[in-house]
Backbone as CSV, one residue per row, in Angstrom:
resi,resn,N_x,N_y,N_z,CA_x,CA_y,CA_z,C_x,C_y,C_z
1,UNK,137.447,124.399,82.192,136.963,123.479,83.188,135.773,122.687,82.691
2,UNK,135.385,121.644,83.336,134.008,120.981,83.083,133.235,122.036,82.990
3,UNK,131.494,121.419,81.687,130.822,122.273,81.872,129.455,121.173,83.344
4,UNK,128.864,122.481,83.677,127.480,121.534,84.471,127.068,120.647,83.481
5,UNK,126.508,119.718,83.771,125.087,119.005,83.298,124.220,119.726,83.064
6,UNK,123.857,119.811,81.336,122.412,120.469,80.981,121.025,119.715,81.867
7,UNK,120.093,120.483,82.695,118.870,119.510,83.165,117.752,119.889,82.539
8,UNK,117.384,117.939,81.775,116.307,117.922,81.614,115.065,118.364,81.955
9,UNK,114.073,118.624,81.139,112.800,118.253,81.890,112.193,117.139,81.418
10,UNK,111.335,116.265,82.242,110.848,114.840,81.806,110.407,114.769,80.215
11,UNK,109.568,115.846,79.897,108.822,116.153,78.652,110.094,116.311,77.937
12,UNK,111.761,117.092,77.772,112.470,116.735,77.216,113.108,115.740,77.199
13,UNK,113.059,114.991,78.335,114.252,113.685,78.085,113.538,112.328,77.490
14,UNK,111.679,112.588,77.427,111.053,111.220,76.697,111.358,111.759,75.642
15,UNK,111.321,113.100,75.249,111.530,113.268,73.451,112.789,113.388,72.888
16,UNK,113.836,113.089,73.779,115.502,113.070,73.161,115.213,111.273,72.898
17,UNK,114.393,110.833,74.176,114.700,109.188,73.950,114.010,108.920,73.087
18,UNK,113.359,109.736,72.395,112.273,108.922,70.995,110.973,108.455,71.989
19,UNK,110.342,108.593,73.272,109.450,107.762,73.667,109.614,106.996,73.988
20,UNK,110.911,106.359,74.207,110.954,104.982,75.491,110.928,105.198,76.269
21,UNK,110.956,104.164,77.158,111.183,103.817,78.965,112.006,103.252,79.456
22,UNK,112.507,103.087,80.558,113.725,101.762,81.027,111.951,100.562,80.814
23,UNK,110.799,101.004,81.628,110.057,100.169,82.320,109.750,98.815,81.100
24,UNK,110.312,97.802,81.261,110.496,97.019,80.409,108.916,96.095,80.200
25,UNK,107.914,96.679,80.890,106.695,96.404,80.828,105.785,97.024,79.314
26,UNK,106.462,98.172,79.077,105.987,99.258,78.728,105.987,98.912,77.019
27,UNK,107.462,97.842,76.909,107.400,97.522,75.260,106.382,96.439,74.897
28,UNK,105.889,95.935,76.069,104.884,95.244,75.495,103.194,95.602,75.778
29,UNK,102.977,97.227,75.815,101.656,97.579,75.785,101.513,98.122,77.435
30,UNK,101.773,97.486,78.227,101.598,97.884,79.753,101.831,98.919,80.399
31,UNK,100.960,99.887,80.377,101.055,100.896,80.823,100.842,101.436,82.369
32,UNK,100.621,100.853,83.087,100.453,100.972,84.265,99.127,101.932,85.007
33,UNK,98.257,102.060,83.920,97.392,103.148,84.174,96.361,103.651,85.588
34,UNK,96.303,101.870,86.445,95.707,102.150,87.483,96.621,102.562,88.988
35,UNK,97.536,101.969,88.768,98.826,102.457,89.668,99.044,103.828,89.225
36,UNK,99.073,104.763,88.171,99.281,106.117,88.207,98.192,106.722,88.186
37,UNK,96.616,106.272,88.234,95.764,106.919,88.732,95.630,107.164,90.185
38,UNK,96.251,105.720,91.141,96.192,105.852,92.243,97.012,106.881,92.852
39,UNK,98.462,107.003,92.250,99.073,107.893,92.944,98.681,109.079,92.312
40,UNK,97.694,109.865,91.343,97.754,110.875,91.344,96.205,111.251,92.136
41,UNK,95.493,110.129,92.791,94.586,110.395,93.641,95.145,110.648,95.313
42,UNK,95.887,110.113,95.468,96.930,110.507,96.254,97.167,111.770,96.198
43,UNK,98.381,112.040,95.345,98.748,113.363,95.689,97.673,114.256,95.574
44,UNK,96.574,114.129,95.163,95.657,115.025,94.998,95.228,115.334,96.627
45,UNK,94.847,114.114,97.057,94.226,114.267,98.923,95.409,114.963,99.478
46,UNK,96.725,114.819,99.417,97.797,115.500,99.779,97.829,116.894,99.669
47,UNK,97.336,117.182,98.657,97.399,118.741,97.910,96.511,119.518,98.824
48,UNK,95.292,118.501,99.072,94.297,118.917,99.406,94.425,119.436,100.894
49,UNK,95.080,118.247,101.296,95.353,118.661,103.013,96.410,119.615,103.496
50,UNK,97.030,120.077,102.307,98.034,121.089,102.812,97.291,122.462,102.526
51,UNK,96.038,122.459,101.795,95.668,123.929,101.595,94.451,123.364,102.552
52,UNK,94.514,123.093,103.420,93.388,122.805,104.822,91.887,122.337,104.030
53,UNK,91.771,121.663,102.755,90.567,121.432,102.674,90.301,119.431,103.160
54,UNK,89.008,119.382,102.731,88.671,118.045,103.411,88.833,116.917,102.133
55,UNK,89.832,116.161,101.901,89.861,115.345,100.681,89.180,114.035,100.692
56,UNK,88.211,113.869,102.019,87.452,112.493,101.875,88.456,111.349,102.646
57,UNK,89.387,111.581,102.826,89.996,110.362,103.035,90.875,109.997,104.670
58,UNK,90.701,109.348,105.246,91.056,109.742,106.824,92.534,109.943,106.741
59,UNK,92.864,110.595,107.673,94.658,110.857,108.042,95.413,109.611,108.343
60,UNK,96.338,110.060,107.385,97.347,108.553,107.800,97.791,108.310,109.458
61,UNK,98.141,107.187,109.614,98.670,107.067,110.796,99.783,107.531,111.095
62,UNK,100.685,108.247,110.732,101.277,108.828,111.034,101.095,110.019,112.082
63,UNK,99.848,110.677,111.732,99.841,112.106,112.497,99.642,111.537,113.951
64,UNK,99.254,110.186,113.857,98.421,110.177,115.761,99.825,109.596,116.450
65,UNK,99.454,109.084,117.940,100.870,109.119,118.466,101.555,107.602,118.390
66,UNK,102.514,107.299,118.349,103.288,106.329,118.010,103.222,105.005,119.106
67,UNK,102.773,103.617,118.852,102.953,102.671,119.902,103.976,102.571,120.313
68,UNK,103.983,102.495,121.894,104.994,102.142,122.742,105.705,100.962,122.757
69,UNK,106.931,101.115,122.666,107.548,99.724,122.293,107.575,98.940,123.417
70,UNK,107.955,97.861,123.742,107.926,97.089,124.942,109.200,96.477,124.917
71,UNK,110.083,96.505,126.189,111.593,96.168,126.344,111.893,94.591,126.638
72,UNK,112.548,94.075,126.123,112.676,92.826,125.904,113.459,92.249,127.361
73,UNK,112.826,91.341,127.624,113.149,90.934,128.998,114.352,90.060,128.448
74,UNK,115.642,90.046,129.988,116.600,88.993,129.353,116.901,87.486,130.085
């Protein structure tokens, strides 16, 4: 029968690809470094708020309660 799909891990599949990217930014120097600082400041406040500490940063809007929609007159 078929076998599964061997799964990668990221750290193996940049080093099967030699170190490329699809991100076609990337062959010309662009690394994206402040966009992946942001999201790993992110997940960090995330991390933070699931083990109940205070990460500095206010709660998304999500947690509070949702605006009421208003019904469209016809």
């Amino acid at each position: 029968g078929p076998k599964p799909p061997k799964i990668l891990t990221d750290e193996m599949l940049l080093q099967a690809c030699e170190g490329r990217t699809a991100h076609k930014a990337a062959r010309l120097g662009i690394t994206m470094k402040a966009k992946l600082a942001r999201l790993e400041a992110q997940e960090q406040a995330f991390l933070a708020r699931l083990k109940g500490q205070d990460p500095g940063t206010p709660h998304p809007q999500s947690e509070s309660k949702p605006p009421k929609k208003k019904k469209k007159k016809k």
